[in-house]
N, C-alpha and C positions, 0 to 999 in steps of 0.2 A: 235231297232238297237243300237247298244254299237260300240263305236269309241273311242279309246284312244290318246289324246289329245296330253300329254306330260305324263312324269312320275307322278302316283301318280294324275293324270286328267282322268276323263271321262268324256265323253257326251252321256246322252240315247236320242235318241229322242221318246219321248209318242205321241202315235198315236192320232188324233181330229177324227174320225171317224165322216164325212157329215160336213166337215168343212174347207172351202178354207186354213186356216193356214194347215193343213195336220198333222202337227206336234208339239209339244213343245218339247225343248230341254231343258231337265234335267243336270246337270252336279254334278257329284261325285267326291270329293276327300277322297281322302285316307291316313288318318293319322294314326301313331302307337298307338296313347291314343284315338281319336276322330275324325269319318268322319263329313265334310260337304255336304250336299243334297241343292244344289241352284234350287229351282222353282221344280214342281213335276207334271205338269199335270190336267186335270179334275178329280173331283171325280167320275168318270162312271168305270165299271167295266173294259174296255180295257185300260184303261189307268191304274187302277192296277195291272191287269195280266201282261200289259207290266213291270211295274215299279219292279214285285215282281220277277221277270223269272233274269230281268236284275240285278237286285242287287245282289238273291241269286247265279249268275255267278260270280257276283263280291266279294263273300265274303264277303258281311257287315253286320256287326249287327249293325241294328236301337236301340240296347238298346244303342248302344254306338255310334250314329249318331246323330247330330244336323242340323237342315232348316235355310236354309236364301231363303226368299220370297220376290224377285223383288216389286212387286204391287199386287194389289187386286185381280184381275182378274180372274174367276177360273180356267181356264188353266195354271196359274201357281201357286195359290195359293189353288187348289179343294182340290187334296187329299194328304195334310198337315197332316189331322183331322186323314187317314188311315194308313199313315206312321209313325208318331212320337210315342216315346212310355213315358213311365211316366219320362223317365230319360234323353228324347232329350230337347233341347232348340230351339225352335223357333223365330229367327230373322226375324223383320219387324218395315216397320218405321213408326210412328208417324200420319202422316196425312191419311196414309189408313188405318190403325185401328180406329182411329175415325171416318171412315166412315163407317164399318162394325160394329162401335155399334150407329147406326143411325138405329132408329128402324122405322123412318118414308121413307126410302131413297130412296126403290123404289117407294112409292104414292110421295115421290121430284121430283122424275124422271119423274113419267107420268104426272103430274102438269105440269112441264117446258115444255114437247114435246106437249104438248097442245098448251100450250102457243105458240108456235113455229111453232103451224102451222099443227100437224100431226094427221089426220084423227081420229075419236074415234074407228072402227074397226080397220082398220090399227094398232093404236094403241093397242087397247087391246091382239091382236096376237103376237105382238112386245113383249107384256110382257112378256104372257105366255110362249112365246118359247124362251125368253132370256138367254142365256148358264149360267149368273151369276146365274141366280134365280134355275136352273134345277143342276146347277154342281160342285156349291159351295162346302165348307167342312159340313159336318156334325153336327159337335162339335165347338163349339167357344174354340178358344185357347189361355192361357194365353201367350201373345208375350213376348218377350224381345227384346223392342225399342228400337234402334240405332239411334243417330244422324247423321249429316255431318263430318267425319273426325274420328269417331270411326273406330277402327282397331279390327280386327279378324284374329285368328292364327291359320291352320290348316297345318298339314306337313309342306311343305316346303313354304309357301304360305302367306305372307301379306297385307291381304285383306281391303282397305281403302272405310269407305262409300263413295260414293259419290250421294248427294240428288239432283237429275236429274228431276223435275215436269214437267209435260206437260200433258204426254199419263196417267197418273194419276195423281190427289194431292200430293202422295210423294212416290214416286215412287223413287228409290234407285239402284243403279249400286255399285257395286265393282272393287276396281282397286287395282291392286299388281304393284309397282312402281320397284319395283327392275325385277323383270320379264315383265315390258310394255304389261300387260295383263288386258283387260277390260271384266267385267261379265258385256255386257249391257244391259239384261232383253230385254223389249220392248221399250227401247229408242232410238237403234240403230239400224235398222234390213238394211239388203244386197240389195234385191232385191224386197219388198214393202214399203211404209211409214207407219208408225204407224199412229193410228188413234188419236185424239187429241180432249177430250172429252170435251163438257162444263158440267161441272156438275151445275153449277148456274148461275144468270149474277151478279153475285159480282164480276169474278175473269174473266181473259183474259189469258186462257186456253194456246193458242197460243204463246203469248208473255212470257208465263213461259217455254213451250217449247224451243222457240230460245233463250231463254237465257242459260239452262240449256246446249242447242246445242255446245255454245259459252260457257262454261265452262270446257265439255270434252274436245274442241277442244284444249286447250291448256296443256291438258296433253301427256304426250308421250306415245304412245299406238303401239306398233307390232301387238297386235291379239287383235278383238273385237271378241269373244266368244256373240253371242246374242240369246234371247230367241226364235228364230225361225229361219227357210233356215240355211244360208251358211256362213260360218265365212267369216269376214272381215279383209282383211289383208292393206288398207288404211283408218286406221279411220275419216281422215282429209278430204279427196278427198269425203268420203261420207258422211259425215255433212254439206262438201258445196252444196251436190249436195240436200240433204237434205233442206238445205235454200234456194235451187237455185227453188225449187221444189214447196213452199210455197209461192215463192215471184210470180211465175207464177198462182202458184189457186188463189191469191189477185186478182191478175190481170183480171182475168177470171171473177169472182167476182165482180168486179167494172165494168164490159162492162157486166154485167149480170143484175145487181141493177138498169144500165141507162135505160132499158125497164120498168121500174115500176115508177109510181107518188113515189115523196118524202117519206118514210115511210111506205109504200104499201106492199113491198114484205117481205113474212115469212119466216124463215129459210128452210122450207120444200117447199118452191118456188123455192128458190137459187140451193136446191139439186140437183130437177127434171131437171134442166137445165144445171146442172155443164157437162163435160166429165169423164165419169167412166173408165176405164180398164174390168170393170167386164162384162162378155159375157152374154148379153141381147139385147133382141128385142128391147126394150123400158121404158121406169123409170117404168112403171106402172107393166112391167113384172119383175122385182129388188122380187128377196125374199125378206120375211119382213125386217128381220132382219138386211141385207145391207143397204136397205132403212133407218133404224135406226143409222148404222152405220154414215152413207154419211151424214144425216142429222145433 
């Protein structure tokens, strides 16, 4: 589906097919020298058919298109590897390409969720069916990392990084100041919360989140363009509601912790007992995969 935005803006959304997101939202602009391609999809063949139907409607040539990729994730970072050609540049920042040449990252992963508490079948399903591992890109690609406060110029467009951690290690939004326009990938989505990963116990996943929260908030933003659902046209109203959102799962959390002796409960204790959204009988009947998530 192709939705024009503003002038010189599109948005595709690429289908998730068997995937509660439903969707990723792609975004094209259109410049006289150079388009940009923000986030692109899984690499699975519907999400190319889409990507390829919609751009050759849009007139662009990828020899003269360059990527900017939010976060790791491969719904928006999978088919990167299918779209760029020898003469694109792909934009990405710093702390998730060090994660994608961590050649140990997934046996990191199932290590910690061990540790955490989650089943060795359970787990082992978890792996196998994980979308990063099945839907990634292809081809490792040479990035061109951005900082915090590097700018990017497409058509009419002044695109400012802004390094937003949380829902990944450096995970990256765009903001054009002069137009009060935020690209905010999966840091700010409308109508679900992003999910807010621990990738180790060094780092306090969460608290990079609200803070990163508490840095867009004080930008000026009319339209939050986000990597999935429904633009937002109160960025402020839903950050709070956003914090309002986490300070309630704390809470939940701490009258969840009080049923357990000192120390006792695993991370995959806490899950089974939280309140989901997600329509099940019961935690035991959760797809793996959520189970994974929620954990």
């Amino acid at each position: 589906m192709l939705e024009e935005v503003m002038p010189e803006l599109y948005k595709i959304e690429v289908p998730l097919p068997q995937n509660p997101l439903k969707a990723t939202n792609s975004y094209v602009i259109l410049g006289n020298e150079r388009n940009l391609i923000i986030d692109t999809g899984m690499n699975r063949e519907e999400c190319q058919n889409a990507m390829t139907r919609t751009l050759t409607e849009l007139q662009v040539d990828l020899a003269k298109t360059d990527f900017f990729i939010t976060h790791l994730h491969a719904d928006h970072l999978g088919l990167v590897s299918e779209l760029a050609t020898a003469s694109s540049r792909v934009y990405f920042n710093q702390p998730d390409a060090k994660s994608l040449e961590n050649l140990t990252l997934w046996e990191d992963l199932y290590s910690s969720a061990q540790k955490h508490g989650f089943p060795e079948d359970t787990l082992r399903s978890a792996m196998s069916g994980h979308p990063g591992k099945k839907y990634g890109p292809t081809d490792s690609e040479n990035f061109v990392v951005l900082q915090e406060g590097e700018r990017l110029e497409f058509a009419d467009f002044r695109l400012h990084c802004v390094h937003t951690p949380g829902h990944t290690l450096g995970h990256m939004c765009l903001y054009d100041e002069k137009k009060k326009l935020l690209f905010s990938g999966d840091h700010i989505l409308k109508d679900i919360t992003p999910n807010i990963t621990s990738w180790d116990d060094a780092r306090n996943p969460l608290k990079m989140y609200l803070e990163s929260l508490n840095k867009v908030h004080k930008l000026e933003v009319s339209l939050v363009l986000p990597g999935h659902r429904s633009f937002i046209y109160d960025c402020k109203q839903r950050i709070n509601e956003l914090i309002e959102h986490h300070r309630t799962r704390l809470e939940e959390i701490i009258t969840i912790l009080e049923d357990f002796p000192s120390g006792s409960a695993s991370a995959i204790d806490v899950a089974s007992r939280m309140s989901w959204d997600l329509v099940s009988e019961s935690w035991d009947a959760f797809p793996v995969m959520q189970k994974w998530f929620a954990t």
